[in-house]
C-alpha positions as CSV (number, residue, x, y, z in Angstrom):
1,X,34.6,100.8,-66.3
2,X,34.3,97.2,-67.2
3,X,31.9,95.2,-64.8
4,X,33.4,92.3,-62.6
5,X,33.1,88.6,-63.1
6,X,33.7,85.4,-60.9
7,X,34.4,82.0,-62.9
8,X,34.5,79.0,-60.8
9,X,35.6,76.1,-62.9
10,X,36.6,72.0,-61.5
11,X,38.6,71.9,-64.4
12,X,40.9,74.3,-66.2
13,X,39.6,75.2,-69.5
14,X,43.0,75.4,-71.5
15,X,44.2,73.5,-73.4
16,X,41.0,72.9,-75.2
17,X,41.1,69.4,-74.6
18,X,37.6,68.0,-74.2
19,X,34.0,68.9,-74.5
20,X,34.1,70.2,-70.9
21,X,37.2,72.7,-71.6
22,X,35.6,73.8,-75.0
23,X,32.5,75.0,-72.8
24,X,34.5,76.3,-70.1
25,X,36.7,78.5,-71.9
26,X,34.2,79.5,-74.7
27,X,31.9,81.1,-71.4
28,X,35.3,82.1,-70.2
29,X,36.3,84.1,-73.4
30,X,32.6,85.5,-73.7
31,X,32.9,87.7,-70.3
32,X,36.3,88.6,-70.6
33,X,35.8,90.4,-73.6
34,X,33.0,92.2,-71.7
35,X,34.4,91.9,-68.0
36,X,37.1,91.7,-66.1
37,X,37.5,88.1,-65.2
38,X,38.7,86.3,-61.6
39,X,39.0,82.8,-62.0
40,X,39.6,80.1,-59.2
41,X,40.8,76.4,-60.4
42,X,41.8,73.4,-58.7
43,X,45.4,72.1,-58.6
44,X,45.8,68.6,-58.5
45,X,49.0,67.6,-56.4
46,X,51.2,66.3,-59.4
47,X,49.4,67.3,-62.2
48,X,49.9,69.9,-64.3
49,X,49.4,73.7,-63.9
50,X,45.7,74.1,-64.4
51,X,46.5,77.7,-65.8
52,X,48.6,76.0,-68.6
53,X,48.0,77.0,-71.8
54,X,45.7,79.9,-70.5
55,X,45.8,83.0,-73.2
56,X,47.7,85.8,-71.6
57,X,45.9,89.3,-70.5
58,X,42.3,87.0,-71.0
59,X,42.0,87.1,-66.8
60,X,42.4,89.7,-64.0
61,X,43.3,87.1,-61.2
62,X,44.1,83.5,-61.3
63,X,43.2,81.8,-57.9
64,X,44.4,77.6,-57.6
65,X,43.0,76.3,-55.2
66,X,45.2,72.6,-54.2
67,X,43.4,69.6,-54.6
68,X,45.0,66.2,-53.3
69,X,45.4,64.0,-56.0
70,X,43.7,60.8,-55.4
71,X,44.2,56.9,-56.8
72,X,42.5,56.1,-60.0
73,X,43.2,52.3,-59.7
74,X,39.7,50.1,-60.2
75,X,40.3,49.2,-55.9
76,X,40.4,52.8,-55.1
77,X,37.4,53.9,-57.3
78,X,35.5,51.2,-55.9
79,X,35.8,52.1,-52.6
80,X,35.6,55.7,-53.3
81,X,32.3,55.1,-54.6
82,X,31.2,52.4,-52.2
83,X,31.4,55.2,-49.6
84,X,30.0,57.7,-51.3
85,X,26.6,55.2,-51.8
86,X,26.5,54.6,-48.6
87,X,26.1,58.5,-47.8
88,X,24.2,59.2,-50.9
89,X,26.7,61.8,-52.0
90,X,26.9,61.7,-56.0
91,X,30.4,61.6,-57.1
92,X,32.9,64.3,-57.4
93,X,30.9,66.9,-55.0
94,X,32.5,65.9,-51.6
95,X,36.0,66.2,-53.4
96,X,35.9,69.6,-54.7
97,X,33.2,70.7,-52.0
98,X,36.1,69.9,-49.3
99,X,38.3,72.8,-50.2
100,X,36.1,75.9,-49.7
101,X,38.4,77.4,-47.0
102,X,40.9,78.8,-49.3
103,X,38.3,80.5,-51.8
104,X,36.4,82.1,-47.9
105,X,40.1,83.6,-47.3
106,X,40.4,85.2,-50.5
107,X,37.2,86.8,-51.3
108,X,36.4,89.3,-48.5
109,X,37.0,92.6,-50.0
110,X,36.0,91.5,-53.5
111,X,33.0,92.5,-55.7
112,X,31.5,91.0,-59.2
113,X,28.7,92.1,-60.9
114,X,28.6,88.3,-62.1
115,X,29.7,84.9,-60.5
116,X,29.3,82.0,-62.7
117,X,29.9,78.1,-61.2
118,X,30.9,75.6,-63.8
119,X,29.7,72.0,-63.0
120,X,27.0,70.7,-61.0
121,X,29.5,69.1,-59.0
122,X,30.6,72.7,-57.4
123,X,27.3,74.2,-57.2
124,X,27.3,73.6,-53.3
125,X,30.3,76.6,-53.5
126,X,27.0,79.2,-54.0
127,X,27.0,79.5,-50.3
128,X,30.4,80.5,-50.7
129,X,30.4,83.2,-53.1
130,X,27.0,84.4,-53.2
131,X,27.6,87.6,-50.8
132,X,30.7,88.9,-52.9
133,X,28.2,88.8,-56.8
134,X,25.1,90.3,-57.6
135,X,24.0,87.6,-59.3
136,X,25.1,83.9,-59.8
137,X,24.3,81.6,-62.6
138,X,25.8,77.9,-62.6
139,X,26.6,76.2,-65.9
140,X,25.5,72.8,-66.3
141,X,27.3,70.3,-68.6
142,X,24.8,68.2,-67.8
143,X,21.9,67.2,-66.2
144,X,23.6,64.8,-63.3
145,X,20.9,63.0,-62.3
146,X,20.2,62.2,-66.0
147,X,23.5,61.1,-66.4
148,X,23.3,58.9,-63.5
149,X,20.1,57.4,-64.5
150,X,21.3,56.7,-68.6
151,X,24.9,55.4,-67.6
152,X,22.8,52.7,-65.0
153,X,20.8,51.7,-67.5
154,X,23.7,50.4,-69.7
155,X,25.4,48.5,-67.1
156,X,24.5,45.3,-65.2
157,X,24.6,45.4,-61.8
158,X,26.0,46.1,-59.2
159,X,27.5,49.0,-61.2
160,X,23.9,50.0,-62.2
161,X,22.6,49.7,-58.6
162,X,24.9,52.4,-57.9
163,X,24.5,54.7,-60.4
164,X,20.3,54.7,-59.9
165,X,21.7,55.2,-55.9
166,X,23.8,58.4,-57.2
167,X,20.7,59.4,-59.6
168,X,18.1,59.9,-56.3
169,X,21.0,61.7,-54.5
170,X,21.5,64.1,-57.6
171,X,18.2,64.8,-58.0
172,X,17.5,65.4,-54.6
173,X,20.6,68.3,-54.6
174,X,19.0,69.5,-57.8
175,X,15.8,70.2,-56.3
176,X,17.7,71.9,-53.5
177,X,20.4,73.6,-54.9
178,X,18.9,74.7,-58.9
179,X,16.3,77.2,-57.9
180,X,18.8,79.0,-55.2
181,X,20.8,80.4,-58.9
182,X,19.8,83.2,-60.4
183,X,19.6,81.5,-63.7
184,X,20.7,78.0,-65.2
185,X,22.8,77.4,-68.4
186,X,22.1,74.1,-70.0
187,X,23.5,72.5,-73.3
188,X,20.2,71.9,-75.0
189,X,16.7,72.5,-75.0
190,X,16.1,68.4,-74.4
191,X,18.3,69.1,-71.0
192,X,16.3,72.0,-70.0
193,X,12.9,69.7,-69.9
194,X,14.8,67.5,-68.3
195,X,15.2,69.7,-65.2
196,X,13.5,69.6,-62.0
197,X,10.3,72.0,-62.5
198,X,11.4,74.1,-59.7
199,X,15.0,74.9,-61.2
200,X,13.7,78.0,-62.5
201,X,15.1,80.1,-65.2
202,X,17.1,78.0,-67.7
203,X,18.9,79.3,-70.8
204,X,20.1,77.1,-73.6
205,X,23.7,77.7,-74.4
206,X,24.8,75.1,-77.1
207,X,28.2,73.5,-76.4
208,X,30.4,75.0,-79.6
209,X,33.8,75.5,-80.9
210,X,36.4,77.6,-82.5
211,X,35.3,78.0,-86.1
212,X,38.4,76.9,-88.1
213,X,39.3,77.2,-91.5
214,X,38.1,73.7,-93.1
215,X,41.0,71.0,-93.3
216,X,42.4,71.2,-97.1
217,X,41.5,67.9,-98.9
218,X,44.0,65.9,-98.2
219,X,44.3,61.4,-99.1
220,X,41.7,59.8,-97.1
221,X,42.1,56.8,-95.0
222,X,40.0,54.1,-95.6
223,X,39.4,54.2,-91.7
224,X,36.3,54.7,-89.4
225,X,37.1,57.1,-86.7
226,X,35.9,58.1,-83.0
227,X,37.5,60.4,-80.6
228,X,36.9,61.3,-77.2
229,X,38.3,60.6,-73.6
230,X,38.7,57.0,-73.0
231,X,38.6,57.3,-69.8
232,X,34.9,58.7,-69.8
233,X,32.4,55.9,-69.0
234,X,29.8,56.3,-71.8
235,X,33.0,56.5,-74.5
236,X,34.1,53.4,-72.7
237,X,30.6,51.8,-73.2
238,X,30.5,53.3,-76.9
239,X,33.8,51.2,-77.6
240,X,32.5,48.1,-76.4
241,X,28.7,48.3,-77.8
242,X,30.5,49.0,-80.5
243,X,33.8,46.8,-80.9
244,X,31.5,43.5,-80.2
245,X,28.0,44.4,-81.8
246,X,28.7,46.4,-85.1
247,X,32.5,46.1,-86.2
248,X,32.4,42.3,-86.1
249,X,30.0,42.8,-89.6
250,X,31.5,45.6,-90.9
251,X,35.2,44.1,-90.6
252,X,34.2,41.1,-92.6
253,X,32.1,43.3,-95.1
254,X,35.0,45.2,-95.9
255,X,38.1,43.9,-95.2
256,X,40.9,46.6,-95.9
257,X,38.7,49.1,-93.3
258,X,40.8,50.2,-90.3
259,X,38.6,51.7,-87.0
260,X,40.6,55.2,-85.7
261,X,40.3,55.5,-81.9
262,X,41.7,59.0,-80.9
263,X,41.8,60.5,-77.5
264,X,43.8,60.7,-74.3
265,X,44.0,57.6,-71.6
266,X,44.1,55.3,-73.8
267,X,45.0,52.6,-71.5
268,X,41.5,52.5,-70.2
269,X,40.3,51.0,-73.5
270,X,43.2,49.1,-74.9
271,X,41.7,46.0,-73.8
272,X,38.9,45.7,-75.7
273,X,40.5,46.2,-78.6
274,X,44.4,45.3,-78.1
275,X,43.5,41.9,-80.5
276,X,42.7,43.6,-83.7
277,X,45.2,45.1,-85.9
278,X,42.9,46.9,-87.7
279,X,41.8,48.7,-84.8
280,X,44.6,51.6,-84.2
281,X,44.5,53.5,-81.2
282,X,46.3,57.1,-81.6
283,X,45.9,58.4,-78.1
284,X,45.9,62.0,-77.8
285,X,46.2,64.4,-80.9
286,X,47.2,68.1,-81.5
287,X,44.3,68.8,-83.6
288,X,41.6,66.9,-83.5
289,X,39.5,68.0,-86.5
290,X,42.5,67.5,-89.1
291,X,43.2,63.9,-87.4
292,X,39.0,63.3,-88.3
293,X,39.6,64.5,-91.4
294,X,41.4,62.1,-92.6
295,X,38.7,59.0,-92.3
296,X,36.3,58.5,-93.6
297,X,33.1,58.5,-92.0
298,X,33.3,59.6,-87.8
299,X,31.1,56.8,-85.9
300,X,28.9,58.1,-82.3
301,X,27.9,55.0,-81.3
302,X,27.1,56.4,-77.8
303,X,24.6,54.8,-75.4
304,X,24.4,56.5,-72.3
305,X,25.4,60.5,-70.8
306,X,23.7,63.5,-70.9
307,X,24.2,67.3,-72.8
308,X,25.8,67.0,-76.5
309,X,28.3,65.4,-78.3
310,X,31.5,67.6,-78.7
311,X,32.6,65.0,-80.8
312,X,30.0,65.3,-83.5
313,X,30.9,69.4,-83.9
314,X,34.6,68.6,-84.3
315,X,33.3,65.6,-87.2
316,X,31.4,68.2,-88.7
317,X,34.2,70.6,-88.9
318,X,36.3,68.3,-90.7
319,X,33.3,68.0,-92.9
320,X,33.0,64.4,-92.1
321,X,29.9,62.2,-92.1
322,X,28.8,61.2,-89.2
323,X,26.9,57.8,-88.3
324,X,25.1,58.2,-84.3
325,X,22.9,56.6,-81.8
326,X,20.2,58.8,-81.4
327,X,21.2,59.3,-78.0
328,X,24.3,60.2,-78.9
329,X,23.1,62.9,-81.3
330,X,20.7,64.2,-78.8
331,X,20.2,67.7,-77.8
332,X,21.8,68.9,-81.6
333,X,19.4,70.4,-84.1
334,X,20.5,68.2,-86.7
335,X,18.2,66.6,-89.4
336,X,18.5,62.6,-90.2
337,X,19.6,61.8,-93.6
338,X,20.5,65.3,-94.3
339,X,23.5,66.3,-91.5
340,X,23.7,62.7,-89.7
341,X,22.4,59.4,-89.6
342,X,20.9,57.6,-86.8
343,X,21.0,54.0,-86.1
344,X,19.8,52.5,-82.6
345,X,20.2,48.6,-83.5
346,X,23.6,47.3,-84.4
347,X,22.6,45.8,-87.2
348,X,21.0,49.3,-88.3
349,X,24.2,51.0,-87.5
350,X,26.5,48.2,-89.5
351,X,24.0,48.7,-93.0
352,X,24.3,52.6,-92.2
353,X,27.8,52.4,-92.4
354,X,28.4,50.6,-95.4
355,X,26.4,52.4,-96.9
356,X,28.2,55.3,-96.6
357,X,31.5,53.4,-97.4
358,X,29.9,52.2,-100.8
359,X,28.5,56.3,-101.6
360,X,31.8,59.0,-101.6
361,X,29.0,61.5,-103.0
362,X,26.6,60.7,-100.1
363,X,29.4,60.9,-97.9
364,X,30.3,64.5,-98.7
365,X,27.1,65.5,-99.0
366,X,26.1,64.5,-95.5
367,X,30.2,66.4,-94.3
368,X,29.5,69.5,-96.1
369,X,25.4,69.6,-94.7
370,X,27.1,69.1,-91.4
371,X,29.7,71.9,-91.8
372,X,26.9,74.5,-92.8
373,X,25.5,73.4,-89.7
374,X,28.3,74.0,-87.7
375,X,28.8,77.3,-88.8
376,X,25.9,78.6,-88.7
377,X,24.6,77.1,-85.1
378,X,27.5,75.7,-83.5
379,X,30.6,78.0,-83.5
380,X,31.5,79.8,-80.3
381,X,30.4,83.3,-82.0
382,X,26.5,81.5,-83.0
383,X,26.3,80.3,-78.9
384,X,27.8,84.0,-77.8
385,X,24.6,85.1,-80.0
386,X,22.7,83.0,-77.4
387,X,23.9,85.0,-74.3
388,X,23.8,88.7,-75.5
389,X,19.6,88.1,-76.2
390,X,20.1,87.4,-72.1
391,X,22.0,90.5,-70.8
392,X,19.3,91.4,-68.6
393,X,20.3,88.1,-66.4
394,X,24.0,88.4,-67.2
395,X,24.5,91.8,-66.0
């Protein structure tokens, strides 16, 4: 008989929308075909169904737990965060950390071989469902204090005050909280140095994605393009480095180039861009790697988070050549000048870009190196690989 397994996830991981879904569900789809799964999700009054798009027969019970929706307005968020500084909780823990009740209620009686916890933000929920697994291993998308500390750094104050406030705090719970898990997942080997040295065992699990059949060549926009969630900070920051450092050159270098921005909450961004025609923004897309596929080049001008870039695995399945911050390439094993190039300085990124533009045969050289790479590292069956060398800790 199959073992049992407990997935514990802030956010549902269908549709796979977003690097954190892509993680989520590719763990999620790795112990179901090995377990049978229980999975508990939050429910955000007037959202919709977290279970949504959820492949049928892939879990044994589905457990939604109601989470009261809260204001996203700039007045709300500031006071949100103004209290939580003033505590020294680090966002996003007190909010899903309040609802534990519901998840004590329903687990007496229950038994998994396995419990896994997805996001540092519900790690506190250990003391919760410790006594019903053998083991429990919490997933982290990132390393929060990290985050914290990169995302101050590229803000002026006070935004970057309370950031490096929200860095001590996380670090603090990571000291605490990492070495009560039976083991750590972690997006990179650069994120697993980055841990506190008492964390204890950490396994790299590469973020991934479904391997799909290559987009058929189709006509090519002359068009930069980046995708993500605009509503995620360091994509915001990315847009603006980006919008009034680089494209200023590049616009007036080449002046029939159009900039792509794909991705959901699109509002978030339209200001920074709204006055530029040239700049299109195509809010959210049913499939992201045939949308990149038709630009030109995909652009990573990232400056601040932690883990790796979702964004760059989707570019490199639409065999498209990607231009990154180092940052924002970071944690990928990826070669300069032969899957990606890396530029730091705007100017740096600007010349790196046109010359690309100018070179269609460099251009697909650098898609195609990145699509071999894709395949043969980043693909949810090559991270899988990463796991079953680990069965000892999985159970």
């Amino acid at each position: 008989m199959k073992p049992s397994a407990l997935i514990l996830s802030p956010e549902p991981p269908y549709p796979l929308n977003g690097g954190g879904a892509l993680r989520t569900a590719s763990l999620l789809e790795y112990l179901a075909r090995r377990c049978l799964v229980d999975l508990v999700l939050f429910a955000v009054d007037g959202a919709s169904d977290p279970a949504e798009g959820l492949p049928q027969g892939l879990v044994r019970n589905l457990l939604k737990i109601p989470l009261p929706a809260h204001s996203r307005s700039l007045p709300a968020r500031v006071a949100r965060n103004g209290w939580r500084m003033v505590r020294g909780v680090p966002p996003l823990l007190d909010r899903f950390r309040a609802r534990d009740e519901i998840l004590r209620q329903w687990l007496p009686g229950r038994r998994y071989a396995l419990g896994l916890i997805e996001h540092f933000w519900c790690a506190p929920y250990l003391d919760v469902i410790a006594p019903f697994c053998r083991r429990v291993l919490l997933d982290l998308h990132n390393v929060e204090s990290v985050w914290h500390e990169r995302a101050g750094a590229a803000e002026r104050w006070p935004v970057s005050a309370g950031h490096q406030r929200f860095a001590s705090a996380s670090r603090r719970l990571e000291e605490q909280l990492l070495p009560r898990f039976a083991g750590l997942l972690v997006a990179s080997p650069q994120d697993q140095a980055l841990l506190p040295k008492s964390a204890g065992r950490a396994i790299v699990y590469p973020n991934s994605i479904p391997l799909e059949a290559c987009p058929p060549p189709g006509p090519k926009q002359h068009a930069l393009v980046f995708s993500g969630n605009l509503e995620y900070r360091p994509n915001q920051q990315a847009i603006h480095w980006f919008a009034t450092q680089v494209w200023p050159v590049i616009r007036q270098e080449w002046p029939e180039l159009r900039w792509r921005i794909l991705g959901k909450n699109a509002h978030a961004i339209r200001g920074l861009v709204s006055q530029d025609p040239r700049i299109a923004l195509t809010g959210p897309v049913e499939n992201a790697v045939a949308e990149l596929a038709s630009a030109e080049i995909a652009i990573v001008p990232v400056l601040a988070g932690s883990g790796t870039r979702v964004k760059i695995l989707e570019a490199w399945a639409a065999s498209l050549p990607v231009v990154s911050t180092t940052l924002g390439a970071e944690g990928l094993d990826a070669l300069p000048g032969e899957h990606i190039l890396l530029a730091d300085r705007p100017a740096d990124f600007a010349a790196s870009i046109s010359e690309l533009l100018g070179a269609p045969e460099r251009r697909s050289r650098l898609g195609s190196a990145g699509r071999i790479l894709l395949e043969r590292r980043y693909t949810w069956e090559a991270a899988w690989g990463c796991l079953e060398r680990e069965e000892s800790l999985l159970g």
